[in-house]
BAVEXKE-575626 format. One line per field, with one value per residue (C-alpha): residue number from 1; chain; x negated, y negated, z negated. Coordinates in steps of 0.2 Angstrom, whole numbers. Layout:
<pts>
num	c(NUM,...)
cadena	c(A,...)
c1	c(X,...)
c2	c(Y,...)
c3	c(Z,...)
</pts>
This chain:
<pts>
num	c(1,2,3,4,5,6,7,8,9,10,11,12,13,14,15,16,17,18,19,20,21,22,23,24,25,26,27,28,29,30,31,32,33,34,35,36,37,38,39,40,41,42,43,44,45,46,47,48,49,50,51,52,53,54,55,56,57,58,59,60,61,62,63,64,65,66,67,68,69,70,71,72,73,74,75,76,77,78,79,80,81,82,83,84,85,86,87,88,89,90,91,92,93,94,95,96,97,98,99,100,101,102,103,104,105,106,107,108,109,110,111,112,113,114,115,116,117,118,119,120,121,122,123,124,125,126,127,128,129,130,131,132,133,134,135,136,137,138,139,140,141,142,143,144,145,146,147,148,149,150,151,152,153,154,155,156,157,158,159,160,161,162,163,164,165,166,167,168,169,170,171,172,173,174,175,176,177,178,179,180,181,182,183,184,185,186,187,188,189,190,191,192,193,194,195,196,197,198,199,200,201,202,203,204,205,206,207,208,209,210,211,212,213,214,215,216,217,218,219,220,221,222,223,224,225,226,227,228,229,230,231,232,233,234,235,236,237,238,239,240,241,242,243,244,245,246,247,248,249,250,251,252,253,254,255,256,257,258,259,260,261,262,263,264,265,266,267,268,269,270,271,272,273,274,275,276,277,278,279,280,281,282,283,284,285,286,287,288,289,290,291,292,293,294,295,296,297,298,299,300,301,302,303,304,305,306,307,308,309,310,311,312,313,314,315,316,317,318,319,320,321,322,323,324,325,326,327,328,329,330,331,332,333,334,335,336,337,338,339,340,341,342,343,344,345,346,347,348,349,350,351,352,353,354,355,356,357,358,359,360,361,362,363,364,365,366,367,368,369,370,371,372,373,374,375,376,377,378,379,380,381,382,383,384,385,386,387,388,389,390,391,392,393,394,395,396,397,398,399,400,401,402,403,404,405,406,407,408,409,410,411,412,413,414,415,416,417,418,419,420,421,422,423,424,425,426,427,428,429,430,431,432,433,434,435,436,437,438,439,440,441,442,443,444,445,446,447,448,449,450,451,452,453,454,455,456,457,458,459,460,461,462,463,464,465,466,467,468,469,470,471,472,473,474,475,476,477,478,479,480,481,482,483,484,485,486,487,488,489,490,491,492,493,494,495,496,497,498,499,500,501,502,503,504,505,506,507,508,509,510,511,512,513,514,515,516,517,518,519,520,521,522,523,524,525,526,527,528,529,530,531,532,533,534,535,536,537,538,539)
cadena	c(A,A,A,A,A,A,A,A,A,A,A,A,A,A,A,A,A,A,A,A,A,A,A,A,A,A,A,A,A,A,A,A,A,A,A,A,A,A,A,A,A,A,A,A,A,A,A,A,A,A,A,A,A,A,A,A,A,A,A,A,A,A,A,A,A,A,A,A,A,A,A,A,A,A,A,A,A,A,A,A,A,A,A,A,A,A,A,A,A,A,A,A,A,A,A,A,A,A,A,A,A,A,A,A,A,A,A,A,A,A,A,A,A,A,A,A,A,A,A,A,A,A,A,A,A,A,A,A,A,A,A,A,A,A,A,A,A,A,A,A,A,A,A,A,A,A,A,A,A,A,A,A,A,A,A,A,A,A,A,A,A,A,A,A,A,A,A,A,A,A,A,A,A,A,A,A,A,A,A,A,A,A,A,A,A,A,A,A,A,A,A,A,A,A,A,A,A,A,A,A,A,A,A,A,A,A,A,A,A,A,A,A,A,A,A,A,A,A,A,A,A,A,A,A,A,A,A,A,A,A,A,A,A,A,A,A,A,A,A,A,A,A,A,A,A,A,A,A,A,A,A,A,A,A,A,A,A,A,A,A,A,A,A,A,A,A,A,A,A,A,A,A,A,A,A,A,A,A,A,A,A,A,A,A,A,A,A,A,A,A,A,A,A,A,A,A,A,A,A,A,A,A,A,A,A,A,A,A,A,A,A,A,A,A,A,A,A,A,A,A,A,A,A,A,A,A,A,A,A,A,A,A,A,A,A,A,A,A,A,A,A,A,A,A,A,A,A,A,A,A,A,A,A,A,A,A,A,A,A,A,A,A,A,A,A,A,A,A,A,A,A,A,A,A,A,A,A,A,A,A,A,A,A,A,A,A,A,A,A,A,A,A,A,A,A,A,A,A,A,A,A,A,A,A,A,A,A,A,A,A,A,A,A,A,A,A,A,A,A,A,A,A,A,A,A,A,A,A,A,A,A,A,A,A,A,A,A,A,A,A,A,A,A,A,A,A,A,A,A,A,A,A,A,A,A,A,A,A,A,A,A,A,A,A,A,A,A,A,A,A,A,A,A,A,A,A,A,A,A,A,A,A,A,A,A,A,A,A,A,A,A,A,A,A,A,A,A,A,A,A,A,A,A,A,A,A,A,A,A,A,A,A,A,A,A,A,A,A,A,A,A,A,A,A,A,A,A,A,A,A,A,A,A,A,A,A,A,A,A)
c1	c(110,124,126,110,103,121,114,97,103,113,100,89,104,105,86,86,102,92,76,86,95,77,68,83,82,61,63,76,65,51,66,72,53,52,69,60,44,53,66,49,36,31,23,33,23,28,45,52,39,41,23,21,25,28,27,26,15,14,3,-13,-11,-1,10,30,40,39,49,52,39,24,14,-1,0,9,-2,-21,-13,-17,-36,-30,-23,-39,-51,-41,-39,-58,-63,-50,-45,-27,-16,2,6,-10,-10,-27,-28,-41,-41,-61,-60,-74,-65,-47,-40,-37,-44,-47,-29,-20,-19,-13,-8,-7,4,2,20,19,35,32,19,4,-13,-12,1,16,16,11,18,9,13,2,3,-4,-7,-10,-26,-39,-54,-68,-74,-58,-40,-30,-45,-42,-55,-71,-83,-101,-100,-86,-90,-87,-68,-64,-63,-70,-59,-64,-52,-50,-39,-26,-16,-20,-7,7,-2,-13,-31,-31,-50,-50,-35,-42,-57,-45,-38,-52,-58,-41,-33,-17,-19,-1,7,-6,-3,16,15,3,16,29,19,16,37,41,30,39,55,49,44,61,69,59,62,80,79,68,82,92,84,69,50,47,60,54,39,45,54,39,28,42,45,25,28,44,33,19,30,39,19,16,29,27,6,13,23,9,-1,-18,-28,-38,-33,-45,-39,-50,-45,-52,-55,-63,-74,-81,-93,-110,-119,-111,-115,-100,-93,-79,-78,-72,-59,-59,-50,-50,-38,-36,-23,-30,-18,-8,-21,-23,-40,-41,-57,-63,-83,-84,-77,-91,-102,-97,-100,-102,-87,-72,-64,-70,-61,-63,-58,-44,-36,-40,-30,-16,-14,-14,1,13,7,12,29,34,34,36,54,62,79,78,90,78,62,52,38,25,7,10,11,-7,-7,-12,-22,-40,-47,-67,-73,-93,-98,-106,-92,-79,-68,-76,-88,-101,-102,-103,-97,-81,-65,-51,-45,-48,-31,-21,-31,-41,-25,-16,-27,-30,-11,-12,-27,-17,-1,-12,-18,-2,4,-5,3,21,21,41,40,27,32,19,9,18,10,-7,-12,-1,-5,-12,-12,-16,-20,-23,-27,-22,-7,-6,-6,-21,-10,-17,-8,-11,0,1,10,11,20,31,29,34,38,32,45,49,56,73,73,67,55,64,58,52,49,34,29,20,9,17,34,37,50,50,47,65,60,70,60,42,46,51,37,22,16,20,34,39,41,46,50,57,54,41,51,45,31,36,27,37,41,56,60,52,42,48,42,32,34,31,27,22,17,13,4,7,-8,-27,-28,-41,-33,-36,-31,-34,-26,-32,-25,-31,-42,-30,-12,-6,-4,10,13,17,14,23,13,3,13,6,-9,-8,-15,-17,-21,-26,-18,-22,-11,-20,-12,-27,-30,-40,-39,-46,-53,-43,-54,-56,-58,-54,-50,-36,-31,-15,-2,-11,-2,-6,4,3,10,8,9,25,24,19,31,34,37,34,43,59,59)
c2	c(70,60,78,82,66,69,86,78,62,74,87,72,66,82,82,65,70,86,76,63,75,83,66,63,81,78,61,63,77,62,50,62,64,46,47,62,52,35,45,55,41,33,17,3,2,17,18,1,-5,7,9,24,33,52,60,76,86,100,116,104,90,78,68,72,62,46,38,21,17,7,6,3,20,29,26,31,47,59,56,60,78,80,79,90,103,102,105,114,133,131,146,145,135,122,104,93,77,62,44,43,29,38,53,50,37,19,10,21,15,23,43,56,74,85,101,116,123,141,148,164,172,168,164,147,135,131,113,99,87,74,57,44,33,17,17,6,11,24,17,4,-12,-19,-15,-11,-6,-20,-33,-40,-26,-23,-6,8,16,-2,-1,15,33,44,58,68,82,93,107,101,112,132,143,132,128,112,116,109,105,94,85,82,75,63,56,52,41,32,20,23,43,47,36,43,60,58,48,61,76,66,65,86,85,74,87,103,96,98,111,120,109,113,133,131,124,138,151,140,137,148,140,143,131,117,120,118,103,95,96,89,74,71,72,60,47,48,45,29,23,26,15,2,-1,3,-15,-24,-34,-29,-39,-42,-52,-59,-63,-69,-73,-72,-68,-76,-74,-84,-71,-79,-62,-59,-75,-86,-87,-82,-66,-64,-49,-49,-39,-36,-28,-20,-12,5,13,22,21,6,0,-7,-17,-21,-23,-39,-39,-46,-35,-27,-38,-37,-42,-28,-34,-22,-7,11,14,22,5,0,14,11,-7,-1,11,0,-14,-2,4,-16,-14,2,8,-8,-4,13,21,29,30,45,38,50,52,52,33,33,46,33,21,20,13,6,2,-3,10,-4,-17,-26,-13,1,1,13,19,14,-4,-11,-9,-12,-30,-23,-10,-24,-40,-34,-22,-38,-48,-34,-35,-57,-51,-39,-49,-63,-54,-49,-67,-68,-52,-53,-69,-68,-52,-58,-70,-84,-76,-70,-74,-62,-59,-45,-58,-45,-48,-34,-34,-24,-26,-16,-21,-23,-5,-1,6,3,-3,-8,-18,-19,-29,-39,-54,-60,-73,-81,-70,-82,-88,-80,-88,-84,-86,-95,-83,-74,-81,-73,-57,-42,-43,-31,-16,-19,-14,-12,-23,-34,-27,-34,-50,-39,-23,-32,-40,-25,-16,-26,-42,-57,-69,-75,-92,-95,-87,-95,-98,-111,-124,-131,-120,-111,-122,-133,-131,-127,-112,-114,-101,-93,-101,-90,-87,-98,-86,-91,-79,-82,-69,-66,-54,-56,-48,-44,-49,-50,-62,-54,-66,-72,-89,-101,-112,-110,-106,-95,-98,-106,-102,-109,-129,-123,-125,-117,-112,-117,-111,-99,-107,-98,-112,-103,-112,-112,-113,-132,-136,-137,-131,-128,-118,-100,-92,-81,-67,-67,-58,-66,-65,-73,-78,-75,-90,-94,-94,-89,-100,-91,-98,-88,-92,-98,-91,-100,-110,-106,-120,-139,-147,-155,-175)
c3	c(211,199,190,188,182,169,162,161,150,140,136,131,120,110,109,101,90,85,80,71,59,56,53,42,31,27,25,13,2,2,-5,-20,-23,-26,-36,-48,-51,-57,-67,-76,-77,-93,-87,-82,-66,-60,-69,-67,-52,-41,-39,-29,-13,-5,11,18,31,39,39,50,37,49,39,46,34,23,10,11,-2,0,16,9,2,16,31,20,12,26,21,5,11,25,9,-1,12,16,-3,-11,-6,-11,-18,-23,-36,-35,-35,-32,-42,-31,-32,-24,-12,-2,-2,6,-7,-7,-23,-41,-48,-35,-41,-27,-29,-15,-18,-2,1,4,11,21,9,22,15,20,17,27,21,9,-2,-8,-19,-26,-39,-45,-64,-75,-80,-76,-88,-82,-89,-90,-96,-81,-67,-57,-64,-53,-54,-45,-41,-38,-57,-64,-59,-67,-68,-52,-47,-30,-25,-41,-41,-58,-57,-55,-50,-58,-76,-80,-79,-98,-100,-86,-91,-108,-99,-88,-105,-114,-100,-99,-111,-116,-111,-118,-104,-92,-95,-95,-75,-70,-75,-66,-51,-52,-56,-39,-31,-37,-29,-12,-16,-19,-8,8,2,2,18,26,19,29,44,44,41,59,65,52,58,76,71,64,77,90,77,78,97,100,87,102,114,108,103,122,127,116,122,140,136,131,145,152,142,127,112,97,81,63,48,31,11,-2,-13,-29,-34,-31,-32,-17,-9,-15,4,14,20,37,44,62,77,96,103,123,130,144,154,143,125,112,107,89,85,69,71,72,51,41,30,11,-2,-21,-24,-24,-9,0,6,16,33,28,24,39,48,34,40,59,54,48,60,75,66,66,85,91,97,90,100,96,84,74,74,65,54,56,61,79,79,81,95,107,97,96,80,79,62,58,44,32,33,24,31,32,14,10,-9,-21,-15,-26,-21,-32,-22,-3,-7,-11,-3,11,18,18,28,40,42,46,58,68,70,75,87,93,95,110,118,113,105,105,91,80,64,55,42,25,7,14,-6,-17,-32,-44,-64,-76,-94,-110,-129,-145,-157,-174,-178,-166,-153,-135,-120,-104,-87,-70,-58,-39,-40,-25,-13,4,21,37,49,64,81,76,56,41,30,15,-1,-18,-7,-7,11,22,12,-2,-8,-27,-38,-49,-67,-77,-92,-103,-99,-102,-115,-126,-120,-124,-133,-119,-117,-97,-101,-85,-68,-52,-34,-32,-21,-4,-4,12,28,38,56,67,54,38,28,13,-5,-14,-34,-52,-66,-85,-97,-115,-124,-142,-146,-140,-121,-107,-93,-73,-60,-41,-27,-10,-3,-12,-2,14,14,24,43,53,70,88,78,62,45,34,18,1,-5,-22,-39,-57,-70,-92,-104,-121,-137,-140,-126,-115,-100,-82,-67,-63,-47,-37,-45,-61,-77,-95,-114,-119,-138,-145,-137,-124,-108,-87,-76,-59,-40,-27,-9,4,20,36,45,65,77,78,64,69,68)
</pts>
């Protein structure tokens, strides 16, 4: 009995060695990916940001691999690669260009290219590499197409699954059309070959591997990858206790079109047998304002959630579809978090995925109370801007701006950090400064801004810019009204605050959402949220 139960522990020991070295190989195609689209990409966003993220899947469309890029991204792109697939007949060489948020993306900005792989000469691919991108700018009302808009066409340019590039040439009237809807089209174009670039590299590098190891054991190896995935999601919601758990939290919104209220996000969760029931009906409905956000978010936000927990003594654990073999996810067609066209969007990829995130760990509190930490910062603390120069040369920013990680049982929150579906950098003084017509007058962590309790929350962010040419600019935070929350008596962090300053010295405070004008020497002094604290306070 001894031996057999030896030859079984070590045939599962070389299944798991096997499976490792194979998560490792795709996941490190989807890292050089990553490396060839920042060494390629003209916009400081994508370049020096980090704004983007890649991934591979297989012949079905199920993502195998992920870099370690941005969540947000990662767990929404296989609706990018279902809608391709659905409306594009691909052939060697192609790549489809979409950024429709009812069409498998997230919000306009974020641009995704889906290349098929075809390694065996088959009519159909063997696999697919996509990546997606946020730039800076993709036309709309306002410089950067992350302003307050009405309606989905007020954000920016529309882009459903278009074949770009035709058997390995740039279909070139439809990117002249791309451009001219685009401010700044030299730095789009040059981001958008990038992304085509970082794509080309799997390409040849899953080629050299099928030489190797032949297509149908990668395929093999995929599909088992997908499989181990399940199985750790299967024991993690076999952990859980019989029971259900609610959690609410939620947005605001200053927009009086859309009724000047907070917006509730809300979720149930309930553990059968061996399946995970998500909830999220009970989320309040779209609104004018553009914190609303597809489904696809919704599922995003669920991903990353689930690969916090699952398998957390696990060596490794292969980031993949199959996390969400045994979930069960219930949006209401019509809602906050799960919009119907053409309802706004640009805030609910970077706004709503963070609160969805806060709803779910809330939730999870009350199941395993002793994994879950207060909530983080809960707003990705957006500003973009744009304007001409002098000579009448057009440019355009992006960025997210760091704040507090919540406290957990066992530490005090990280401050000055991106937390949860985000994971860019910080864009270097030096870099910005050279680049366009602003001055960071100042940049620090915002002391004692973290919530107090047993461990205290990270402290969120100080930023000053002063800009030296006329801009339109864009403020899109959450937070501001409540901070975010502490947990098991611990505090609630500080709440975010942006305050305009102009060069006379006077100067008031702005919405969380907001467009503006802004002269030349007026400043933007922005403070984003510390995290929660967790525990009572001591003393």
């Amino acid at each position: 009995m001894a031996c057999r139960r030896d030859v079984a522990e070590s045939e599962r020991a070389k299944r798991t060695a096997r499976l490792e070295v194979f998560d490792q190989l795709f996941a490190s195609v989807a890292e050089e990916m990553g490396a060839a689209l920042a060494r390629a990409a003209s916009s400081a966003n994508i370049k020096e940001r980090r704004d983007f993220s890649c991934a591979l899947f297989d012949a079905n469309g199920r993502m195998i691999a992920q870099a370690a890029h941005i969540p947000i991204h990662l767990g929404s792109m296989p609706a990018c690669v279902a809608a391709a697939r659905a409306d594009v007949e691909f052939e060697p060489g192609d790549a489809v260009l979409l950024n429709d948020p009812y069409r498998g993306g997230t919000h306009l900005p974020d641009v995704t290219l889906v290349t098929p792989i075809f390694l065996t000469g088959r009519s159909r691919p063997d696999f697919y590499a996509a990546n997606r991108a946020h730039h800076a700018d993709v036309g709309g009302a306002h410089p950067g197409s992350m302003a307050p808009a009405h309606d989905l066409h007020g954000e920016g340019l529309v882009i459903p699954p278009t074949k770009w590039i035709s058997r390995g040439t740039p279909e070139r009237t439809l990117t002249r059309l791309l451009l001219a809807n685009m401010r700044v089209p030299k730095e789009r174009e040059g981001d958008l070959l990038a992304q085509w670039a970082a794509n080309r590299v799997a390409e040849r590098r899953l080629a050299e591997l099928s030489r190797e190891l032949s297509v149908r054991e990668l395929s093999r190896a995929a599909a088992d990858l997908l499989g181990w995935s399940a199985e750790l999601a299967r024991d993690f919601v076999r952990s859980l206790p019989r029971r259900r758990a609610r959690f609410s939290d939620v947005l605001e919104v200053e927009d009086h079109a859309a009724g000047g209220r907070d917006v509730r996000i809300a979720v149930e969760l309930a553990r059968r047998g061996e399946r995970l029931s998500i909830d999220f009906r009970a989320s309040g409905p779209q609104v004018s304002a553009p914190i609303n956000t597809p489904r696809a978010v919704a599922v995003s936000a669920v991903f990353y959630v689930l690969r916090l927990f699952v398998g957390e003594r696990t060596v490794a654990v292969p980031t993949n579809e199959g996390l969400l073999a045994p979930v069960e996810i219930t949006t209401r067609p019509g809602s906050v978090v799960d919009a119907r066209y053409p309802a706004p969007v640009a805030a609910g990829n970077v706004e709503t995925s963070q609160r969805l995130v806060d709803v779910l760990l809330g939730a999870f509190s009350e199941l395993c109370p002793e994994r879950v930490p207060a909530a983080s910062a809960g707003t990705m603390s957006n500003l973009s801007f744009g304007g001409s120069r002098p000579n009448g040369e057009r440019f355009t920013y992006y960025e997210t701006i760091a704040g507090g990680a919540g406290a957990s049982q066992a530490n005090d929150g990280a401050s000055g950090v991106h937390t949860h579906m985000t994971n860019t950098r910080n864009t270097p003084v030096e870099a910005f400064e050279l680049a366009f017509p602003a001055r960071v007058v100042s940049y620090a962590l915002r002391r004692e801004s973290g919530g107090a309790g047993a461990r205290r929350g990270g402290d969120g962010l100080s930023k000053r810019v002063r800009f030296l040419s006329p801009v339109h600019a864009a403020w899109i935070a959450d937070r501001a009204r409540r901070g975010p929350w502490g947990l098991r008596g611990g505090r609630a962090g500080a709440p975010s605050r942006a305050q305009r300053h102009s060069a006379a010295g006077n100067g008031h405070e702005l919405p969380s959402k907001v467009a503006l004008t802004l002269a030349a020497g007026d400043e933007l002094d922005l403070r984003t949220p510390g995290g929660g604290g967790f525990g009572k306070p001591r003393g």
